[in-house]
C-alpha positions as CSV (number, residue, x, y, z in Angstrom):
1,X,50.3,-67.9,-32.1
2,X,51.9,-69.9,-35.1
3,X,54.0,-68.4,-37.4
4,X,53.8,-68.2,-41.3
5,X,51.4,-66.7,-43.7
6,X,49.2,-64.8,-41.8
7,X,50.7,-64.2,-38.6
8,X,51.2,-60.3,-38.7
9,X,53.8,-60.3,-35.6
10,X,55.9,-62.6,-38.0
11,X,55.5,-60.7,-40.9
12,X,56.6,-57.7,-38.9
13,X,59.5,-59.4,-37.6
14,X,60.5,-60.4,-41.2
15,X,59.9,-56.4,-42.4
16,X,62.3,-55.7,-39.6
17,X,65.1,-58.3,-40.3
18,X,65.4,-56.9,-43.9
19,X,65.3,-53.5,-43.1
20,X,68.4,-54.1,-41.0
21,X,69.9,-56.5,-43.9
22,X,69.7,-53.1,-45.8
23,X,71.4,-50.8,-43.9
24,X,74.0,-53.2,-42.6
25,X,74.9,-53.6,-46.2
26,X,75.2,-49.6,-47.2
27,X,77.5,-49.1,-44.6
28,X,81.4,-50.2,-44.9
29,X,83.9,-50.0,-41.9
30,X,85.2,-46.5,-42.4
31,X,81.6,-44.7,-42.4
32,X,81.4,-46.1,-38.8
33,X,84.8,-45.4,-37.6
34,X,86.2,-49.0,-38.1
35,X,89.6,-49.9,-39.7
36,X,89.4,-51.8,-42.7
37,X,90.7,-55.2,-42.7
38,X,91.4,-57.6,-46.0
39,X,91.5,-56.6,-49.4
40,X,87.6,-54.4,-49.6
41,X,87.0,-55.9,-52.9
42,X,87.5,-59.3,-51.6
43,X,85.1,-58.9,-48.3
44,X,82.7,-61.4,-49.0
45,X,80.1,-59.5,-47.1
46,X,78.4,-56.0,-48.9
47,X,79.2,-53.3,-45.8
48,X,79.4,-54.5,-42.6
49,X,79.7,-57.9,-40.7
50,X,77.2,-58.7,-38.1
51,X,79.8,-59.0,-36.0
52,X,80.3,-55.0,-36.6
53,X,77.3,-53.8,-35.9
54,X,76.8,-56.2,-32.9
55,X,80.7,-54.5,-31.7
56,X,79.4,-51.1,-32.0
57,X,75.7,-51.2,-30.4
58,X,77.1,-53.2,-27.3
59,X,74.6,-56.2,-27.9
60,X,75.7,-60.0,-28.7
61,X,76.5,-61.7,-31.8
62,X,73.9,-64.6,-31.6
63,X,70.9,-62.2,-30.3
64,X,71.5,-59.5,-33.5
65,X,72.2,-62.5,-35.9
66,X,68.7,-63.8,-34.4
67,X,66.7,-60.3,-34.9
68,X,68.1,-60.6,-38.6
69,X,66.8,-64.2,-39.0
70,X,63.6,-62.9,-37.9
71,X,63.4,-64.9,-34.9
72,X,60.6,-64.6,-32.1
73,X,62.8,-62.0,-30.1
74,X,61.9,-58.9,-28.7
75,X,64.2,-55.7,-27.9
76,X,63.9,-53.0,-25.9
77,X,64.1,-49.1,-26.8
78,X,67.7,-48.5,-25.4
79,X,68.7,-51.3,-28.4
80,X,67.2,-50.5,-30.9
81,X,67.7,-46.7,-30.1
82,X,71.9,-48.3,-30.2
83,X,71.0,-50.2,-33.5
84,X,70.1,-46.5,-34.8
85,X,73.0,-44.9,-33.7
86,X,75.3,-47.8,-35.1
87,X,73.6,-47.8,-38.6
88,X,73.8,-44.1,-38.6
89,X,70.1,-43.8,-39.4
90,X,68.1,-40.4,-40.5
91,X,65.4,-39.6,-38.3
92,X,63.2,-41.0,-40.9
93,X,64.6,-44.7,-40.4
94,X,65.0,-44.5,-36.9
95,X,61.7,-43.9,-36.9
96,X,60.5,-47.0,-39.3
97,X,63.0,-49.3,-36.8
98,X,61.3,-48.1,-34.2
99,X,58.1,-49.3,-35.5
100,X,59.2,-52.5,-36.6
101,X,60.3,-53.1,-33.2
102,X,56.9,-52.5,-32.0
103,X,57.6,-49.4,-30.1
104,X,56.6,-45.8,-29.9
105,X,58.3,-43.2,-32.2
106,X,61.0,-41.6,-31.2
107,X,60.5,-37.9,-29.8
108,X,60.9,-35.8,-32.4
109,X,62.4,-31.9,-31.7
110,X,60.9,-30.1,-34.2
111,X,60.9,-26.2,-33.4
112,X,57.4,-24.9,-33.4
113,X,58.8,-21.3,-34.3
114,X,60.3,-22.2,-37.1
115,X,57.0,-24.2,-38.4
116,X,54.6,-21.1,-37.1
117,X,54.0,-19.1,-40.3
118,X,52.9,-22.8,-42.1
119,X,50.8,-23.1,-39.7
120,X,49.1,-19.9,-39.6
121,X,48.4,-19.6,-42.9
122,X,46.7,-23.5,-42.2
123,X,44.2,-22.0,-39.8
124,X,43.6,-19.0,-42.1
125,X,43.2,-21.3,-45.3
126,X,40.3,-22.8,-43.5
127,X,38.5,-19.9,-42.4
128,X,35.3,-19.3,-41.7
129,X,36.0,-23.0,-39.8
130,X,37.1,-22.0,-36.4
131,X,40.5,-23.1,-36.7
132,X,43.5,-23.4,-33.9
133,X,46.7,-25.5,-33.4
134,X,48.3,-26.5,-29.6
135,X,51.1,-28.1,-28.3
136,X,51.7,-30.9,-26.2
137,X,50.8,-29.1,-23.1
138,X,47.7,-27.7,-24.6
139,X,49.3,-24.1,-24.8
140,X,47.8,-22.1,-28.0
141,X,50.5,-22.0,-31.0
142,X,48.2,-20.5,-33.8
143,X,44.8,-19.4,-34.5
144,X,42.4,-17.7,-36.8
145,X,40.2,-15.0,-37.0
146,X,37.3,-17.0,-37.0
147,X,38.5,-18.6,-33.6
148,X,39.3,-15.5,-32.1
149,X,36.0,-13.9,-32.9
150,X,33.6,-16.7,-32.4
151,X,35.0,-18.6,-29.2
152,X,37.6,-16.7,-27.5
153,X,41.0,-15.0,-28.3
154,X,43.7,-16.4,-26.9
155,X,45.6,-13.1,-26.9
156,X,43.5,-11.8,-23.8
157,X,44.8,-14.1,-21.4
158,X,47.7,-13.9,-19.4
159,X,50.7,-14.8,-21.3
160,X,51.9,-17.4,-19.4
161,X,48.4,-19.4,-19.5
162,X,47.7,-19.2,-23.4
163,X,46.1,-22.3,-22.9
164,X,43.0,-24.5,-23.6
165,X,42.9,-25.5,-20.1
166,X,43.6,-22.2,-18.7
167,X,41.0,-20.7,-20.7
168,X,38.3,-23.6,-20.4
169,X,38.8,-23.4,-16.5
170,X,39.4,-19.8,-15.6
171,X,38.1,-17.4,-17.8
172,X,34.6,-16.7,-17.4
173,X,33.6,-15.3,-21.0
174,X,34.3,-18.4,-22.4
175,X,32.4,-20.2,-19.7
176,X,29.3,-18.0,-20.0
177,X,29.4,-18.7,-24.3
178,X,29.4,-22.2,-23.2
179,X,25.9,-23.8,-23.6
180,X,27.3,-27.1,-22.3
181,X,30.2,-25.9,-20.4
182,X,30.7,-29.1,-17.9
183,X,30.2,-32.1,-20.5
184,X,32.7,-30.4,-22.7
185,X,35.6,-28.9,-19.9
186,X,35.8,-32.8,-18.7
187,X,36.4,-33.7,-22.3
188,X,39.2,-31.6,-22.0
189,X,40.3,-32.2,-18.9
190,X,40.1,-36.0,-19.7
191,X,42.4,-35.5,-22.8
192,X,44.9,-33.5,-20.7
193,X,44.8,-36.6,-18.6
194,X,45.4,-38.8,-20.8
195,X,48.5,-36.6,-22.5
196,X,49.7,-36.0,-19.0
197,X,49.8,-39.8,-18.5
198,X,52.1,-40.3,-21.2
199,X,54.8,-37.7,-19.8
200,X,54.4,-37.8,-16.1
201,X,58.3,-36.9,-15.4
202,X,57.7,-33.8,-17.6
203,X,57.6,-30.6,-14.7
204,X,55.9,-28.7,-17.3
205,X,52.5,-31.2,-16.5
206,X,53.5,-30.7,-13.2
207,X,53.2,-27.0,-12.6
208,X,50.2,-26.6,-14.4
209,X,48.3,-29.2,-12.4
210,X,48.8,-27.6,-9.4
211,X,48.0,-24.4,-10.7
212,X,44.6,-25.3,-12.2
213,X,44.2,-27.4,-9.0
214,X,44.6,-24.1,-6.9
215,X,42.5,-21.8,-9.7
216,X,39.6,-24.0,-10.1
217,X,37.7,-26.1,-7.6
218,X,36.3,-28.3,-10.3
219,X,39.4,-29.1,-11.8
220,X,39.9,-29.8,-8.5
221,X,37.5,-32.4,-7.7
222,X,37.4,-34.0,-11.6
223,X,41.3,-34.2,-11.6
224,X,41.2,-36.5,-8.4
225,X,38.5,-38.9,-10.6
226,X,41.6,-39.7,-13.0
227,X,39.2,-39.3,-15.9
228,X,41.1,-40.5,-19.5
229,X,38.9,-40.5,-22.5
230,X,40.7,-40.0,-25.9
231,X,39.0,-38.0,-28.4
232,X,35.5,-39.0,-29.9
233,X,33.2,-36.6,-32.3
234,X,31.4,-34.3,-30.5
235,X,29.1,-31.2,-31.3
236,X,29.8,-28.1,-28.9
237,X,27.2,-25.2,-28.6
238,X,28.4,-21.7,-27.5
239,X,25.9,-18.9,-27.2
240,X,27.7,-15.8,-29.1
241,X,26.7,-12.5,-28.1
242,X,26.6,-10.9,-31.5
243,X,25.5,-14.3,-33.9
244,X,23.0,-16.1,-31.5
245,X,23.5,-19.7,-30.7
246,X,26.0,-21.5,-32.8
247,X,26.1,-25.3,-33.1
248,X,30.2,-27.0,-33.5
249,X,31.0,-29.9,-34.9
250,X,34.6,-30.6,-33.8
251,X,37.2,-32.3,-35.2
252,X,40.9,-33.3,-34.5
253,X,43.9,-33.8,-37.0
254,X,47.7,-34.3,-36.2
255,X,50.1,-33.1,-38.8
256,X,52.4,-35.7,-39.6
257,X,55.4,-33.9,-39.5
258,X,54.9,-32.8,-35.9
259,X,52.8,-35.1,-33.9
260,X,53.0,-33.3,-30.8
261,X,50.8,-30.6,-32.4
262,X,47.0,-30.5,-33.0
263,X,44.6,-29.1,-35.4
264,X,41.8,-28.5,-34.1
265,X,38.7,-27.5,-36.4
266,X,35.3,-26.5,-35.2
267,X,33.0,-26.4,-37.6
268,X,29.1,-25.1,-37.9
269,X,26.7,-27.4,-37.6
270,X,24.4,-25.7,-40.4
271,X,24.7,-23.5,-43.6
272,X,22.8,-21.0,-41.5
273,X,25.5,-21.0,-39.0
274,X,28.1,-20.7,-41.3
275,X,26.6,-18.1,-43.3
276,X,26.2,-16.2,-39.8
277,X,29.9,-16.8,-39.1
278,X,30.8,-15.4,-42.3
279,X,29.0,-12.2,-41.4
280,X,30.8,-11.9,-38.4
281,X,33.9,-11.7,-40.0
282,X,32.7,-9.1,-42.4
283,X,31.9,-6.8,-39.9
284,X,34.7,-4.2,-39.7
């Protein structure tokens, strides 16, 4: 591919080089532990040398001088990960370098208890959409009402497997509701899949595959397919005991201060069906 006007990877590159121009020159010699050398107001170069910053991320001059030039280079996540550290970047930059590199953001430890009573009062904003919010491993963080009324509430399963794929592939109420049970548990397990794919070291993933692989014979069977299909719109239909049959449209958002988490809305298909969800929850 030729560079110049145009060529996105070298625009990219050239994003990068001056976002490392930039916080190469906030920085001066004591922020990063470094003995100042000269007279300061002589140093002909604003905060540090390349030379510096090369020194203190363990990578050679030439190669960071290149990255800065915007040259056709490429570096790995252990460097740029070094670059971070050297800079002394916020989470927020490490995160922009990151993507300028052309790599995956770095993982970010937000603590989901901390973040809980936003998110509840998310799920209950929304309401009478069927609202809930899991983790990374699919395990139930919040929901509302309207969730735990219409489809299933995640407080009657074991505590250890508050979980989509727990309650998908073991519990039998929800199965029953299910109009389309199969088409919509391979969704799911083809998600999980796909998630699982990602983080295959984490034992977490581990232990619940077996599990499920023990509990349920078509987890089983489905899990050996290696099915991976990211979400697409879909419309799920449960049949409720007390409202009838209820069409859901369902729909997937990812707050952007904690990607690991999801949103997950299921909405009726209809004004009747809302107006029959609505009822539900007025009913003492």
């Amino acid at each position: 591919m030729r560079d110049g006007q145009g060529n996105p990877q070298a625009a990219r590159r050239a994003e990068l080089a001056a976002f490392l121009r930039a916080q190469r020159a906030r920085l001066r010699p004591a922020d990063v532990g470094l003995r100042e050398y000269g007279e300061p107001g002589l140093r002909r170069t604003p905060g540090l040398r390349r030379e510096e910053v090369a020194e203190l991320s363990g990578v050679g001059v030439t190669w960071y001088t290149w990255l800065e030039q915007g040259r056709g280079i490429s570096a790995s996540a252990q460097v740029v990960d070094a670059l971070a550290r050297a800079m002394l970047l916020d989470p927020d930059q490490h995160r922009h370098l990151r993507s300028l590199a052309g790599l995956t953001a770095p993982a970010v430890s937000t603590p989901v208890d901390g973040a809980l009573p936003r998110l509840q009062r998310l799920v209950d904003a929304v309401s009478p959409t069927i609202a809930c919010v899991y983790d990374v491993h699919f395990d139930y963080v919040v929901w509302n009402t309207a969730y735990a009324r219409v489809r299933h509430d995640p407080r009657s399963l074991p505590r250890n497997r508050c979980n989509l794929l727990w309650m998908m592939f073991a519990d039998a109420e929800n199965r029953a509701r299910m109009v389309r049970w199969e088409p919509a548990a391979r969704a799911v397990l083809s998600q999980f899949r796909a998630t699982f794919g990602q983080q295959p070291d984490d034992p977490r993933f581990a232990v619940m595959v077996a599990e499920l692989t023990e509990a349920s014979p078509e987890f089983r069977a489905w899990w050996a397919e290696y099915p991976v299909r990211y979400f697409r719109p879909a419309t799920t239909a449960i049949e409720h005991p007390r409202i009838g049959r209820l069409d859901l449209e369902i729909f997937q958002v990812r707050p952007v201060e904690d990607p690991d988490l999801l949103l997950v809305l299921q909405v009726p298909a209809d004004q009747e069906g809302r107006q029959r969800v609505v009822a539900l929850l007025d009913e003492a």
